[in-house]
N, C-alpha and C positions, 0 to 999 in steps of 0.2 A: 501483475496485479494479484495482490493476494483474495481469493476468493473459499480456501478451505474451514470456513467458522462452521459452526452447524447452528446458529441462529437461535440455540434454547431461549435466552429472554425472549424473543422476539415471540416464536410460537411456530414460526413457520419460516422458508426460505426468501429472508429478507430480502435477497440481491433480486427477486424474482419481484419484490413488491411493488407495483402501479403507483408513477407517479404522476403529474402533469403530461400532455402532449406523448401520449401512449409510453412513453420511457419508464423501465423498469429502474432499478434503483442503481445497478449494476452497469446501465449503459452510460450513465453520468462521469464514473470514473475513465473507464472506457473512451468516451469520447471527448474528454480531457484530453490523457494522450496523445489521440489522434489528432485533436485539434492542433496541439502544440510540435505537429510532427514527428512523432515518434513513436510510429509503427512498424514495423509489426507490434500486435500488444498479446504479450505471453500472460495467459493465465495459471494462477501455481495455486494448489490445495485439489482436494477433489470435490467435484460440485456435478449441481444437475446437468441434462445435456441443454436443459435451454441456457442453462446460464453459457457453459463449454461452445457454443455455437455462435457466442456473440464475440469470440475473443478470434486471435490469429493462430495462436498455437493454444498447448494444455502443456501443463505439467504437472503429473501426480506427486504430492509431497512424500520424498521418500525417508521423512522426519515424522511419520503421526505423531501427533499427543504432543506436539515442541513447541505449540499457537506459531505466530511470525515470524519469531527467530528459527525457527526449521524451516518454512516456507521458503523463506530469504536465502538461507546457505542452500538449500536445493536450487534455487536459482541463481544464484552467483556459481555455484559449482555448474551446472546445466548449461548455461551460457556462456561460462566462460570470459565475462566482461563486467564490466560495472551494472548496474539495474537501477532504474527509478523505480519507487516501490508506491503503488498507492494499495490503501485498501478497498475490496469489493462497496464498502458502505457510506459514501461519503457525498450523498445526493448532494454537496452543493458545492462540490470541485468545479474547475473550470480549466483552461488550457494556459489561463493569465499567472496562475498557483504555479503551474509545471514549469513554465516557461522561466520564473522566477527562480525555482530551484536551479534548472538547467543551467542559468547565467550564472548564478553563485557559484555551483560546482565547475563551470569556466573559467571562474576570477579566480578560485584559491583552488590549484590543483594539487595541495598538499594535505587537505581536508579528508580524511579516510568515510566520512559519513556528512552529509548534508541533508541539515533536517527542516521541516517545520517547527517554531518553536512549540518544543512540549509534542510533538506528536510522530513517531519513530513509525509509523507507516504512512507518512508521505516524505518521503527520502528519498537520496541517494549514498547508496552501497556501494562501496569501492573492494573490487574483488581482493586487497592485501587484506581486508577483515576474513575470509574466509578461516583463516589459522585460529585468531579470537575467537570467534564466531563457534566453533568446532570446540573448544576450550573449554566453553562457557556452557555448551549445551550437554560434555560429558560430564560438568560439575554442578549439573540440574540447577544450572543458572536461567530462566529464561525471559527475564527482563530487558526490552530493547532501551527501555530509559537511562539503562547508567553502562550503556555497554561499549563507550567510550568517554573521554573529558578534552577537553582544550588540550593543545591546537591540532585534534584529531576529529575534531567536531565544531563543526561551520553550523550555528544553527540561523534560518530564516526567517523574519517577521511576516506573517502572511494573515490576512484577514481570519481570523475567530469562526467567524461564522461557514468558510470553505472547507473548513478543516473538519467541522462536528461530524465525528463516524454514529453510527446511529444502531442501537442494542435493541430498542423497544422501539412498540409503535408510537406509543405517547412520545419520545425523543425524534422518530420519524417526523410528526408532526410539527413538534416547535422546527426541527431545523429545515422545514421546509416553508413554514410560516415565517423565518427568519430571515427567509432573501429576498 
């Protein structure tokens, strides 16, 4: 789970933000995953230790300054394996989203990235991207939206509303007003 943003729009450390039923905003992604069985849940970026203490493991990004696409290839390289990738900010995930990816990236195992549509941090990462991935970031590329095309790219229909990552508080707001 990518957790390294520093939250300038926001003003403060969003993942930390109070939501409903004592839940920070950070623990929604989180326990997404875990609902949908697939834990342990690595955290990748550097972040507070409350936030670092709700995960299973940590991973310091050892890409600063690269937003997601550094994140991601430190964890595809770090683990060693394919990664489902949510991001820290997405109060209104759920384990029915992940579980959906998981089945797609089951049904087409020829798909090098399976995505939300439109949204390249809730995905899955197939560790052949590592070489792309690596390519793209020495050519101060770092856009995850065009960082492959068909038939390298499986993307999924998944509810609008699970999806909204959240920058500010006023978007805070609506996308928690929206479920």
């Amino acid at each position: 789970m990518l957790v390294g943003g520093r939250s300038l729009r926001f003003g403060r450390d969003k993942l930390l933000e109070p939501l409903e039923n004592g839940d920070r905003m950070v623990d929604r992604p989180i326990r997404a995953l875990r609902d949908a069985g697939l834990a342990p849940v690595t955290l990748v970026g550097r972040c507070s230790p409350l936030v670092r203490e709700r995960g299973d493991h940590t991973l310091d990004d050892s890409y600063p300054n690269m937003g997601p696409m550094g994140g991601i290839l430190h964890a595809l390289e770090s683990l060693g394996c394919d990664i489902l990738v949510l991001a820290g900010d997405l109060p209104n995930i759920t384990a029915h989203e992940v579980r959906a990816l998981v089945h797609a990236a089951e049904s087409t195992p020829e798909a090098l990235l399976i995505r939300a549509c439109n949204e390249p941090c809730v995905a899955i990462y197939r560790t052949p991207l590592i070489a792309l991935i690596k390519r793209r970031l020495a050519a101060g590329e770092l856009s995850l939206m065009q960082l492959v095309d068909k038939p390298d790219l499986l993307e999924v229909d998944l509810p609008e509303a699970s999806l909204r990552n959240v920058n500010t508080v006023s978007a805070l707001r609506e996308a928690t007003e929206s479920r």
